[in-house]
C-alpha positions as CSV (number, residue, x, y, z in Angstrom):
1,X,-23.2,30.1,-1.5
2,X,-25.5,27.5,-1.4
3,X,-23.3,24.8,-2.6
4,X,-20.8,25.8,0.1
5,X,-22.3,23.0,2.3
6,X,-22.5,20.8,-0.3
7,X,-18.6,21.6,-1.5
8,X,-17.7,20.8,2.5
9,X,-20.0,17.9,3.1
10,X,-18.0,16.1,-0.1
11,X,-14.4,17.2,1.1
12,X,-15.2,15.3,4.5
13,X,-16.1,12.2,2.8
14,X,-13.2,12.1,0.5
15,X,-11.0,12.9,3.5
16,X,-12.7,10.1,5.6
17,X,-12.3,7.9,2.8
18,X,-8.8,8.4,2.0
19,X,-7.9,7.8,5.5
20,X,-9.5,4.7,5.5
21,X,-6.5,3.6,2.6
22,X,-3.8,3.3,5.3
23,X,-1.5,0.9,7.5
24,X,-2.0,1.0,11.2
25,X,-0.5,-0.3,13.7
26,X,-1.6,-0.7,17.3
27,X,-0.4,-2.4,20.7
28,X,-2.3,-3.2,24.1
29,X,-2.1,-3.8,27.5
30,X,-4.7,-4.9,29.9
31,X,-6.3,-7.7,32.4
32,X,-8.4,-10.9,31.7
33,X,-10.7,-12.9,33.7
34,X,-10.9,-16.8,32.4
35,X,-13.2,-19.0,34.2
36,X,-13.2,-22.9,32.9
37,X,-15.0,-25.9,33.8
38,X,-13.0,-29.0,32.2
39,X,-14.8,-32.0,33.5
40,X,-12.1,-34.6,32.2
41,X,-10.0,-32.8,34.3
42,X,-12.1,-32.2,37.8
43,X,-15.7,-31.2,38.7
44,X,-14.4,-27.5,40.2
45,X,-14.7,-24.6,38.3
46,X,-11.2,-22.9,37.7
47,X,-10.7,-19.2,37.3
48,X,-7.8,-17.3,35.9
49,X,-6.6,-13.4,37.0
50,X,-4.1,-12.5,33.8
51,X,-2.8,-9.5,32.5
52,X,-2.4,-9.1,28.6
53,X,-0.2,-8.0,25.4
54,X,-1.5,-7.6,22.4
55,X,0.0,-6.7,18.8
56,X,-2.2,-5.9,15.5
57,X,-1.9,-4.6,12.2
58,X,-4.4,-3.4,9.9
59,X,-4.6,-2.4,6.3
60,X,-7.7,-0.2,5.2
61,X,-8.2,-0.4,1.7
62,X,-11.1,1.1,-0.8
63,X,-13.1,-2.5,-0.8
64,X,-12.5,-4.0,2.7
65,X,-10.0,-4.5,4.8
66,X,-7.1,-7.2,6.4
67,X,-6.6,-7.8,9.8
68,X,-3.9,-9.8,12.2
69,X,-3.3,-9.8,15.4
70,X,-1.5,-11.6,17.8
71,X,-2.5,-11.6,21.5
72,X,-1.3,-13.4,25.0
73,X,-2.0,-13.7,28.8
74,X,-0.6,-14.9,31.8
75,X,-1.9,-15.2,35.3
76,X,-3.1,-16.9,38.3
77,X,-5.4,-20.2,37.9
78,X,-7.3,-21.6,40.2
79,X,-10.5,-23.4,41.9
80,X,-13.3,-20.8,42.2
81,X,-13.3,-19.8,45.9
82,X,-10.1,-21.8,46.5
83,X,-7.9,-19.4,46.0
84,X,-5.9,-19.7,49.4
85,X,-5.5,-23.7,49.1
86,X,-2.5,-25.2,50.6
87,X,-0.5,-28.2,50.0
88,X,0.9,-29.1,53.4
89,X,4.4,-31.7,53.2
90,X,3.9,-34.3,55.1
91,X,6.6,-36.5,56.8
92,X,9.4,-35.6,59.6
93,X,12.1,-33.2,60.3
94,X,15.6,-35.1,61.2
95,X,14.6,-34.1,65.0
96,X,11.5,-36.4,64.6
97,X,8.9,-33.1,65.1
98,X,6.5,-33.1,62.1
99,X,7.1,-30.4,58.7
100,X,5.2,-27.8,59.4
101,X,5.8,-26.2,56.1
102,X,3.3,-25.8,53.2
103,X,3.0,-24.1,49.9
104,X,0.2,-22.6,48.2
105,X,-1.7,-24.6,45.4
106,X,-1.9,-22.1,42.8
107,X,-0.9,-22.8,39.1
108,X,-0.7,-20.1,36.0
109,X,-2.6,-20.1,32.8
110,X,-1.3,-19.3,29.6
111,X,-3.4,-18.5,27.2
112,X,-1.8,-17.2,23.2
113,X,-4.3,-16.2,20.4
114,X,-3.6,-15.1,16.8
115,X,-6.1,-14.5,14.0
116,X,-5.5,-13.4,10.3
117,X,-8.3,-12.4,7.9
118,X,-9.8,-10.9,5.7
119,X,-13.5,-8.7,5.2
120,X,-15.3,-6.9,2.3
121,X,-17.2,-3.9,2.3
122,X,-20.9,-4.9,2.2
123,X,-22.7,-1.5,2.6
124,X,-22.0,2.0,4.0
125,X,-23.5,5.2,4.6
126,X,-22.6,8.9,5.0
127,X,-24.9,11.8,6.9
128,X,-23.5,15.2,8.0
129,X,-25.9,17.2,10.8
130,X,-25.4,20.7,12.2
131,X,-21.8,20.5,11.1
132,X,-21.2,16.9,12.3
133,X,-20.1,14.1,10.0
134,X,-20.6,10.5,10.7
135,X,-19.9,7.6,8.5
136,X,-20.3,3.6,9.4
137,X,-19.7,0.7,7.3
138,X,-20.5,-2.9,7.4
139,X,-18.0,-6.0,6.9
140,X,-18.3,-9.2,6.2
141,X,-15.4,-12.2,5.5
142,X,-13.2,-15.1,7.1
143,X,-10.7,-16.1,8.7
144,X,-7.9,-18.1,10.4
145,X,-7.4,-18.5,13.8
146,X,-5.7,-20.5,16.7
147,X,-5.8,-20.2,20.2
148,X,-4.0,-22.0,22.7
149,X,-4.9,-22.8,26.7
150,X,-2.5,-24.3,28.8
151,X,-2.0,-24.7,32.7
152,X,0.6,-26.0,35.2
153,X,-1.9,-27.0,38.0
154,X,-2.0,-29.9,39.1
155,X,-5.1,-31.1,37.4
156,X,-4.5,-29.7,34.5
157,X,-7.1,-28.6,33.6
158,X,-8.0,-26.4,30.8
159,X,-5.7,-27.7,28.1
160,X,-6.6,-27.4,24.6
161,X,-5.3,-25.4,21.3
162,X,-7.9,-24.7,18.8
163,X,-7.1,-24.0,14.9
164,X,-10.5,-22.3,13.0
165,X,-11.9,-21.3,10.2
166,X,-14.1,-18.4,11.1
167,X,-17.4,-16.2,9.3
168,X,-16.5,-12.6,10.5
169,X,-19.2,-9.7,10.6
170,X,-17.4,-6.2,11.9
171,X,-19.5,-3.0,11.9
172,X,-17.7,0.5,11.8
173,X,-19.1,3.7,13.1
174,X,-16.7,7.0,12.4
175,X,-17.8,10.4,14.0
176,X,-16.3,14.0,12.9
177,X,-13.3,11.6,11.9
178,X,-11.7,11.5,15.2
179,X,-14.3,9.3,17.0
180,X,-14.1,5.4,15.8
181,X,-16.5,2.8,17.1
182,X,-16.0,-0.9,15.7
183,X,-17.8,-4.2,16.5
184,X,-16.8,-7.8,15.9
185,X,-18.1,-10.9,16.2
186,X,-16.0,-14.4,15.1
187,X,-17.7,-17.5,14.8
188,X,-15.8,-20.7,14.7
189,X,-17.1,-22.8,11.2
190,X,-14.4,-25.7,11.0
191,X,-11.8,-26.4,13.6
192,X,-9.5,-29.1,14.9
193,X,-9.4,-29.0,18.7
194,X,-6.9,-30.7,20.6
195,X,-7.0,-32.0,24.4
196,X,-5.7,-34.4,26.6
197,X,-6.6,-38.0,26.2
198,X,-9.3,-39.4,28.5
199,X,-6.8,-40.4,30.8
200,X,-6.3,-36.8,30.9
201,X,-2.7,-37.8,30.8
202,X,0.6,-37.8,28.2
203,X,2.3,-41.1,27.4
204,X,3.7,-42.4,24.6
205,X,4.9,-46.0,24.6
206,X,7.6,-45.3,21.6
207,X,9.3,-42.2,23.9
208,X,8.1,-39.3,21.3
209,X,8.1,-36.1,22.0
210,X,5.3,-34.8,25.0
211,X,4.1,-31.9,22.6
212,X,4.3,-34.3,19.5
213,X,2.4,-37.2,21.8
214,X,-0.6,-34.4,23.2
215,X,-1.2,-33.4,19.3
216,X,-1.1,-36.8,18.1
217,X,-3.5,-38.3,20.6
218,X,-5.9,-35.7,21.5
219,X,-6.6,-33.7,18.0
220,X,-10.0,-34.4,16.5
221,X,-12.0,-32.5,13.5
222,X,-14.4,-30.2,14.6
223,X,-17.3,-28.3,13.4
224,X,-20.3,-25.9,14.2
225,X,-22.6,-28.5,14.9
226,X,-20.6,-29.7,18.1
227,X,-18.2,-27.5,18.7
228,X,-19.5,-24.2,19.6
229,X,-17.0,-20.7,20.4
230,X,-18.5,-17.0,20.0
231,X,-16.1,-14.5,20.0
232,X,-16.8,-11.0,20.7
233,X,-14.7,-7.2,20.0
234,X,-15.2,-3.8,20.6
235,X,-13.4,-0.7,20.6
236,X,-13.4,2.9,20.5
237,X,-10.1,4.7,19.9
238,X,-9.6,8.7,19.6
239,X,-7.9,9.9,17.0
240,X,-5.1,12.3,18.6
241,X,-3.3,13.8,15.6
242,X,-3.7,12.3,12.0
243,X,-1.1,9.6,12.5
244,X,-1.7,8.4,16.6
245,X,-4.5,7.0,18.3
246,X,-5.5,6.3,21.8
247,X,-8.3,3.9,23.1
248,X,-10.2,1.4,24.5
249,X,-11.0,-2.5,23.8
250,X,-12.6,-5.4,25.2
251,X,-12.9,-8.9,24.4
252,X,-15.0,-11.7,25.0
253,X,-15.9,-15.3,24.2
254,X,-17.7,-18.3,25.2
255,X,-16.7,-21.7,24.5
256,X,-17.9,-25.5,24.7
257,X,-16.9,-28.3,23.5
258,X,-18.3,-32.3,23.8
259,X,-14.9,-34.4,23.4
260,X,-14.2,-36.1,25.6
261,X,-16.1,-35.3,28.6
262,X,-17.5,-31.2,28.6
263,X,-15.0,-27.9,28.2
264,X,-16.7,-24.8,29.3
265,X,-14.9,-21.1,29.0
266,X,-15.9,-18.0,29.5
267,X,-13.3,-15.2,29.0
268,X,-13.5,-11.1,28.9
269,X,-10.8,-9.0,28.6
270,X,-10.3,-5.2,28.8
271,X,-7.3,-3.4,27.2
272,X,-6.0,0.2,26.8
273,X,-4.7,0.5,23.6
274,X,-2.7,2.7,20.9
275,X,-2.0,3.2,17.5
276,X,0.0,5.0,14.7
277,X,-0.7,4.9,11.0
């Protein structure tokens, strides 16, 4: 009889464990709030309302786990406080009384991000309590990831895709098996960011392409040292059944980059999400 805690203390963590060696699946939906300052493109402060999709898959295996995910947004952008600006038309009406018409001065951001990596086991632990298991383990790896702003404001301001090389740390917590708590934090090592040239403007004077032009003019190498982007995750999800999952997650980073004049971002983003496995 004494053993029997033992016998069921062991059963838990073979169970947890073997339901770490799995597939899943999982899609969101939610709202983000973007606010960037882009001084090559004006000294205002612009702000974006967006709602999000997001698509992931993960594979849990004995040693660690790989992870990609693919994520975008699309919403309202505009000056801080200046939500309501007009552009009046000026000029006449064929009667000679002046337009009187206007239209509001609000552009859309879109804003894609994908990442693909990869993170080892680095330490773990198992405790059971009055009946209650919990289990949390620690992860540690890289990755690849791009993310890509772009606006149709008049300014333009806030343009710039960024391709990484990240250092990942994640942090697991699992409770009673149904109760999952992650943490993740993405740090940016090596990068190529591109922008707008100084003339925050696209022109090519042999006709090429306007995408082929803004990558070919505005890319530049990047690295820790003076580019800086912290990325931040967390989630909880409830395990349903065996196979479905229902949760919550929310995402944030802050950005800043030197070249050529000052980029500025702050973004957070909260999602409902679910999964199958």
């Amino acid at each position: 009889m004494k053993s029997r805690p033992v016998l069921v203390a062991l059963l838990l963590f073979y169970n947890c464990t073997s339901q770490a060696q799995q597939n899943k699946f999982q899609m969101g939906f939610g709202f983000q709030r973007t606010w960037i300052l882009d001084k090559q493109a004006s000294p205002l402060k612009y702000q974006g309302n967006e709602k999000t999709f997001s698509l992931a898959y993960t594979y849990n295996g004995s040693s660690g786990k790989f992870n990609t995910q693919l994520s975008g947004a699309l919403g309202d952008f505009y000056p801080t406080g200046f939500s309501n600006r007009k552009m009046y038309n000026p000029g006449y009406n064929e009667d000679g009384t002046p337009k009187a018409d206007s239209g509001l001065l609000v552009g859309k951001i879109y804003n894609a991000r994908f990442n693909i990596g990869y993170a080892r086991q680095v330490s773990s632990g198992f405790s059971m309590a009055e009946g209650k298991s919990k289990e949390h383990k620690n992860f540690v790896g890289a990755s690849f990831s791009n993310q890509l702003f772009y606006s149709d404001n008049i300014v333009r301001a806030g343009w710039l895709n960024s391709t990484s090389v990240n250092a990942d740390f994640q942090h697991d917590a699992i409770l009673n098996s149904r109760h999952t708590f992650s943490i993740k934090i993405l740090i940016p090592i090596f990068t190529r960011n591109s922008r707008l040239p100084y003339h925050n403007t696209i022109s090519s004077p042999d006709g090429s392409n306007v995408v082929k032009t803004f990558f070919k003019q505005g890319s530049r190498f990047a690295w820790f040292g003076n580019f800086q982007n912290i990325q931040f995750d967390a989630g909880y999800e409830y395990a349903v059944n065996k196979n479905v999952g229902m949760g919550l997650h929310y995402f944030a980073q802050w950005l800043h980059y030197n070249y050529e004049k000052p980029i500025n971002l702050f973004q957070n983003n909260v999602a409902i999400t679910a999964s199958i496995q």
